[in-house]
C-alpha positions in Angstrom: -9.9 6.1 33.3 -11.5 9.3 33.2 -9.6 12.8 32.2 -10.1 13.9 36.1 -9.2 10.4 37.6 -6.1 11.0 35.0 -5.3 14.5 36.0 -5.5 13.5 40.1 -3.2 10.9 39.3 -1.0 13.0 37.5 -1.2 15.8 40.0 -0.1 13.6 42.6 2.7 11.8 41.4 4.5 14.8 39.5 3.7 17.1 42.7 1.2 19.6 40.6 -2.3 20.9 41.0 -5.2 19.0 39.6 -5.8 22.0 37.3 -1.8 22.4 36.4 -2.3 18.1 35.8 -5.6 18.7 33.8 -3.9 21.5 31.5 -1.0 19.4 30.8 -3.2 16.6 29.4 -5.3 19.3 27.6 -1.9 20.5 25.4 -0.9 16.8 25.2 -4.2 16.4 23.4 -4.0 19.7 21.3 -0.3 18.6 20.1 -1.6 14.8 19.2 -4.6 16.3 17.4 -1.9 19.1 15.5 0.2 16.8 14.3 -2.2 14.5 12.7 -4.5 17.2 11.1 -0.9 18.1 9.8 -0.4 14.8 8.3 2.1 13.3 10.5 1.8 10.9 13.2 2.3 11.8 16.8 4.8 9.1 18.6 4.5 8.0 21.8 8.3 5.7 21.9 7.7 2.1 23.3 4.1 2.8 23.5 2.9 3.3 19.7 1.7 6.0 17.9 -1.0 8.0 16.3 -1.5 7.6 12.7 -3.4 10.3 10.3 -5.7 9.1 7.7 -9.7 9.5 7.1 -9.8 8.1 10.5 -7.4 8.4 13.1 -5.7 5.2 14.5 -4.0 4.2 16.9 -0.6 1.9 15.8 1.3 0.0 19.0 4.6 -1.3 18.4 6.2 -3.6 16.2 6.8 -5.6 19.4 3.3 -5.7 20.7 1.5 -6.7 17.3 3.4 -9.9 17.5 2.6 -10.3 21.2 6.1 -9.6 22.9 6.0 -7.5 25.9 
């Protein structure tokens, strides 16, 4: 999915603009990117979360490494 596609979407399930939608993915993006150039990892809960190192990754949970749902 595409950052527009993503932002329409957003825009119409939360009830905003498309550019409101768009900025809101923008800062989500900028704090993900803060926190790991910080050295800490940015947590998504139940989803998994970013990891700093020489390259970022990208770690799901516990639960879906061993194939639960």
């Amino acid at each position: 999915m595409k950052k527009n596609e993503l932002a329409a979407r957003l825009a119409k399930e939360a009830g905003l603009s498309k550019a409101a939608a768009a900025d809101r993915i923008d800062q989500v993006i900028h704090d993900i990117l803060s926190s790991l150039r910080r050295g800490k990892p940015a947590a998504f809960p139940g989803l998994g979360k970013f990891v700093p190192g020489p390259a970022f990754r990208f770690q799901p949970p516990a639960s879906a490494r061993r194939g639960k749902k």
